[in-house]
N, C-alpha and C positions, 0 to 999 in steps of 0.2 A: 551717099557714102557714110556719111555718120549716123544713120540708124541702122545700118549693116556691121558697123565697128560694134555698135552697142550690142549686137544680136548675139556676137560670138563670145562674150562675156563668160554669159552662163556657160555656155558650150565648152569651153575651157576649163573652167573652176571644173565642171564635171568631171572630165577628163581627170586632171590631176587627185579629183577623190580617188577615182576609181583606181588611178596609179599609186596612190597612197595606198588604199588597202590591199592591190594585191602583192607592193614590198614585204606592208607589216606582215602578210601571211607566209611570204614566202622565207623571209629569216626567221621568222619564230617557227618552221616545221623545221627547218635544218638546225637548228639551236636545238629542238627538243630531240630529236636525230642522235646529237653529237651529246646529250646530256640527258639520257634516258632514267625514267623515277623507277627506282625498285617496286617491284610488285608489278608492275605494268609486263606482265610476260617476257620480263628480264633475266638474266641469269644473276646468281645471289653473289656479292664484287668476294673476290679470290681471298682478302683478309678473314670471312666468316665459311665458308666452304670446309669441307671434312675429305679428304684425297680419298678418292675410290677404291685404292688399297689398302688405309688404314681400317687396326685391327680398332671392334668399340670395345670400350671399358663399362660395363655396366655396375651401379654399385651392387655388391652381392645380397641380397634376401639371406641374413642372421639367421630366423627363424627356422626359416625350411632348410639348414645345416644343424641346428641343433636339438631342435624338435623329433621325435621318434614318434609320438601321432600315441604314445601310450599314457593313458591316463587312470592312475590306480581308481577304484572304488571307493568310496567315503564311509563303507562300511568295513572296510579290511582293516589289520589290526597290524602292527609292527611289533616283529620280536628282535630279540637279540640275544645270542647264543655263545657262551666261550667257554673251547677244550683250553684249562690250563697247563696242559702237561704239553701239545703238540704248539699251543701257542697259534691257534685260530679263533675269529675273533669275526662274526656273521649275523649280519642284518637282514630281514627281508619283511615283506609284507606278504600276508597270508589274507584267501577267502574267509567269511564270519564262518565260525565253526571251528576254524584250524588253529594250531600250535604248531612251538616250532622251541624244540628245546636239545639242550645236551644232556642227556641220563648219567653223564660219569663215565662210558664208553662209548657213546656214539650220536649222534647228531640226529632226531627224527621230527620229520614233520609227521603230523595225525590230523584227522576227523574227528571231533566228538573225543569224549571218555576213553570210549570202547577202541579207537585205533580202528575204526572200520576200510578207514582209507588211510594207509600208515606208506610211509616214502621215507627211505634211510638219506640220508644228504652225507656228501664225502666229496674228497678234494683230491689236489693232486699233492698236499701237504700230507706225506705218508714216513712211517718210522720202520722203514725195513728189516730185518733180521741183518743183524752184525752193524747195525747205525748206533751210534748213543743217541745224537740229536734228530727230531724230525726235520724236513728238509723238504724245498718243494721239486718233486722230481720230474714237474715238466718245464724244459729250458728251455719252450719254443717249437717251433716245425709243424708237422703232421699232427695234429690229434689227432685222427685216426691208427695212427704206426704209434702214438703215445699211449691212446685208452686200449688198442688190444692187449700189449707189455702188460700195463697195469691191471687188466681183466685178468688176463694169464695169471700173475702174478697174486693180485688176491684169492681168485678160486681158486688155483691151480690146473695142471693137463687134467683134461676130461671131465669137468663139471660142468661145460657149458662152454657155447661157442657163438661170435659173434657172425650173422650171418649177412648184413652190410649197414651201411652208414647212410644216413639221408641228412642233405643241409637244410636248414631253417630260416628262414627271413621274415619276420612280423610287424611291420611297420618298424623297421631299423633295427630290430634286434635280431642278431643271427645268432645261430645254436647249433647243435648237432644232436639227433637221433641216431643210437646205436640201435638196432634191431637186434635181440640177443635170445637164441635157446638154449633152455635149461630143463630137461626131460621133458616132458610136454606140452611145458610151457614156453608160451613166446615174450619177450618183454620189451619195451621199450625203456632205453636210458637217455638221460636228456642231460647234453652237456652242455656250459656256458664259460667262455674265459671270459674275465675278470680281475683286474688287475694283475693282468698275467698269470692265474692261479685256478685250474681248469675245476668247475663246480659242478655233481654229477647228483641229479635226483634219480634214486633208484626202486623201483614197485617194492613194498614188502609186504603185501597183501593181494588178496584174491580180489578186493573191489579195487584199487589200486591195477592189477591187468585189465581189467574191463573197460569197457566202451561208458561204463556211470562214473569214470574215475574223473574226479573236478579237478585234479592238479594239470594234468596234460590239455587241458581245453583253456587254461590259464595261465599255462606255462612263460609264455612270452609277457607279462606283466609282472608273476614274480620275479622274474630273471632280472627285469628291468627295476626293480627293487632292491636287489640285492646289491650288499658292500660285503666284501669280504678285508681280511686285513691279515697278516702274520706278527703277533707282538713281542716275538722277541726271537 
């Protein structure tokens, strides 16, 4: 009998190992159960979560609001031009070759010497018949119901007739093209508001209607150039 007492010793210890680890296993899986580690294909705890109907707030991209994507040439040249009697006051940059001046009555851009490519420049800062003072006479709306009036108005009935308007958008700058005949010629006018103060390049040459004409292939870089101002 006492080497039978002694046999069941080990037998025992065994036993109770084996009941030892399978407790420690089985409270440490229900502990890790009840206290799950993030990132273990847990869901992210409700404090850091973004509610599935909020709106996002992105910070906004500066650049690409005030960026126009236009970049003058490093060979263009800036003038500046002032009628003192109507009290206009114009800045722009021109292609190599060009000028851009006031004669005393009228504001012209030119080519060369010669005026091969010559463009009259006019606003909507005009001195009507029966005005003392010039005065800007577009206060908003329609340019289009604005530039016919003022076509009317400069040429007068039957000189010439606007036959329609095309919009412009060039890397952010928008304009308007008049389409305009005048006996049997067709012209394009190219208008730009600015500072409220609607600015109109107008052909006054024969290379200037043509398809070699370098203002209208450029047009959206001088505009983007351009300050205008009223001084007084």
């Amino acid at each position: 009998m006492k080497n039978k007492g002694f046999a069941l010793v080990p037998v025992l210890i065994i036993v109770l190992i084996v009941v030892g680890l399978v407790g420690v296993y089985y409270f440490g899986t229900k502990n890790k159960n009840k206290n799950p580690q993030i990132g273990e294909n847990t869901p992210t705890p409700l404090a850091t979560q973004t509610p599935s109907n909020s709106q996002s707030t992105a910070t906004p991209n500066s650049t690409s609001k005030t960026r126009t994507g236009v970049v003058i040439p490093s060979d263009w040249k800036k003038f500046t031009a002032v009628d003192p009697d109507f009290g206009i006051k114009t800045t722009l940059s021109l292609p190599s070759g060009f000028s851009f001046k006031f004669t005393g009555s009228e504001f012209l851009i030119q080519k060369g010497s010669d005026a091969s490519e010559l463009w009259t420049y006019l606003t909507s800062i005009t001195r009507l018949e029966g005005q003392e003072n010039a005065t800007n006479t577009y206060a908003g709306g329609s340019r289009r119901e604005w530039y016919q009036k003022y076509f009317t108005d400069i040429n007068g009935v039957g000189t010439g007739k606007i036959l329609n308007f095309e919009d412009k958008n060039e890397n952010g700058i928008s304009y308007l093209v008049a389409n305009v005949q005048q006996g049997n010629i067709t012209q394009k006018h190219y208008l730009y508001l600015k500072n409220n103060i609607v600015n109109i390049f107008k052909p006054s040459s024969e290379v200037a209607y043509s398809s070699k004409a370098i203002i209208p292939q450029n047009v959206a870089t001088v505009f983007y150039s351009l300050s205008v101002e009223k001084t007084k």
